[in-house]
C-alpha positions as CSV (number, residue, x, y, z in Angstrom):
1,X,8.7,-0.6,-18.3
2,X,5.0,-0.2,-17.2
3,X,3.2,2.1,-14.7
4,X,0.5,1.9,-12.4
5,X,-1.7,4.6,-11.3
6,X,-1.1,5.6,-7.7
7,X,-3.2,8.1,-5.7
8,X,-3.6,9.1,-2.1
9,X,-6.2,10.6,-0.5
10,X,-6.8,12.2,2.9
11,X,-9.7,13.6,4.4
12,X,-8.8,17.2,2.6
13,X,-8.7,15.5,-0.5
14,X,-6.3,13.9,-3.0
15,X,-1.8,14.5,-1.9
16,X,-0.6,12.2,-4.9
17,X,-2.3,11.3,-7.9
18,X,0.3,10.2,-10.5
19,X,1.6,7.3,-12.4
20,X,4.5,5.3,-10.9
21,X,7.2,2.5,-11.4
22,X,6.6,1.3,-7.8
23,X,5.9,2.0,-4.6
24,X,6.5,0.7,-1.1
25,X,3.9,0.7,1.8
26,X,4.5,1.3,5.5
27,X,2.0,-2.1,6.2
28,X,0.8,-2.6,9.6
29,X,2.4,-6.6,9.5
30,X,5.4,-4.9,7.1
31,X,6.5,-3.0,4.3
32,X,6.0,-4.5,1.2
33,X,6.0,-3.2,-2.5
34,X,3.9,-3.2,-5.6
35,X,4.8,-2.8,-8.7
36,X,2.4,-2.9,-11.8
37,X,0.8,-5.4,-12.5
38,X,0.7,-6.9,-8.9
39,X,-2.0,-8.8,-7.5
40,X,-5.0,-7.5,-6.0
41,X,-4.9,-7.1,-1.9
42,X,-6.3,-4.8,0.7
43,X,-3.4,-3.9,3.6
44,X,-3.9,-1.9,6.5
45,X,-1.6,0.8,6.7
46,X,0.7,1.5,9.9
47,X,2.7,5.2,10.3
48,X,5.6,5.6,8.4
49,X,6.2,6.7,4.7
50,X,4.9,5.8,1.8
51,X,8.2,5.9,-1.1
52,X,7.0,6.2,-4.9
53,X,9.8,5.8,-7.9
54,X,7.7,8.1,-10.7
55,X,7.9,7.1,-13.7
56,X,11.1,9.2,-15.0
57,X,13.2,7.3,-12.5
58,X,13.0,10.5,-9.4
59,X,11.9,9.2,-5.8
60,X,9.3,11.2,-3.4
61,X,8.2,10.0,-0.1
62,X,4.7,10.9,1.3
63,X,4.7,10.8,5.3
64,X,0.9,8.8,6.8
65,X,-0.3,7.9,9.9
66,X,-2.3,5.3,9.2
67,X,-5.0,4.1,6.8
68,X,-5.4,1.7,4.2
69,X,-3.7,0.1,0.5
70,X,-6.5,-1.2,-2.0
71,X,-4.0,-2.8,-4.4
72,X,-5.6,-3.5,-8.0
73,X,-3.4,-4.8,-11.2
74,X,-3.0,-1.2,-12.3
75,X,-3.8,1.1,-9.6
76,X,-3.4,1.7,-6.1
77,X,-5.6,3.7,-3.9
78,X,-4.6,4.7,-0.5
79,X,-6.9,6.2,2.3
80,X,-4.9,7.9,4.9
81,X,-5.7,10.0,7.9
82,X,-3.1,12.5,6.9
83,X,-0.4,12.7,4.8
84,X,2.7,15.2,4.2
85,X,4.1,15.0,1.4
86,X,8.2,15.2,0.9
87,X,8.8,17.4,-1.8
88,X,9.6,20.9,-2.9
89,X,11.4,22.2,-6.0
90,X,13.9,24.4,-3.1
91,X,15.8,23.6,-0.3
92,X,13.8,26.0,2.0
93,X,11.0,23.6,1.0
94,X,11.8,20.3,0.7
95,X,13.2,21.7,4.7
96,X,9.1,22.9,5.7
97,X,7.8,19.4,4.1
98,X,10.7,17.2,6.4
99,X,9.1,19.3,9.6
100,X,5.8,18.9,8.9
101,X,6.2,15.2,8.5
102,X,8.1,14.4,11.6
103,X,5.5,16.8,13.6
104,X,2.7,14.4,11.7
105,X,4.7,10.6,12.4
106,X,5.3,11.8,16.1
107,X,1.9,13.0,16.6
108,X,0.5,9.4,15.1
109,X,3.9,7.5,17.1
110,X,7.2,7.2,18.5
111,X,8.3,5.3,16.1
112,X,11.7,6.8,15.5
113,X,12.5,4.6,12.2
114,X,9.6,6.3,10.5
115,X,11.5,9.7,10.8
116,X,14.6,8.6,10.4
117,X,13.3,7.6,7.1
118,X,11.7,11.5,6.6
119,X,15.1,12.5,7.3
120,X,16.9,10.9,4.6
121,X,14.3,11.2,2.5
122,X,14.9,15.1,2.9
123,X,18.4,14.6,2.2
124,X,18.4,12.8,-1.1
125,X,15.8,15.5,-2.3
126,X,18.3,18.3,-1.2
């Protein structure tokens, strides 16, 4: 199957830079997916998370709150005002990464599906 390039950037610089089977977007009309390959767009981006399948099959999220897709045939950039992402190699981790992107969705929002989303993102990673 074929990748795309996927990076995304925040004001601190660069949280994902990687190649990727697909993605799916938190859009500010609706989620939608790319895959590579797709058609060129620009999409605002709303709060929520951004989930990636990398190339070897695993799944991360990456928490935003807010900011903008530039979709291109093989690469996707994303500007963000912040970004968390959902990862860690232990469970102490991957627990510190969940926090820190609920504190970032319910600083941007309310919006309680956006964590709920965190949250079970943090338990497939665990």
């Amino acid at each position: 199957m074929s990748s795309m390039k996927l990076e995304i950037v925040t004001p601190n610089g660069s949280i994902f830079n990687s190649e990727i089977k697909e993605a799916t977007f938190p859009g500010k009309e609706g989620e939608f997916g790319v895959l590579p390959e797709h058609a060129s767009l620009l999409s605002l981006l709303g709060t929520g998370v951004i989930s990636i399948v990398k190339t070897d099959g695993s799944e991360e999220g990456v928490a935003i709150d807010g900011g903008y897709a530039k979709v291109e045939e093989n690469k996707t950039l994303c500007v963000v005002e912040g970004a968390v992402s959902i990862s860690g190699d232990t469970e102490s981790e991957v627990a510190k990464a969940i926090e820190e992107a609920k504190e970032l969705l319910e600083g941007a929002s309310d919006s309680a599906t956006a964590i709920a989303k965190v949250e079970s993102l943090g338990r497939k990673s665990i």
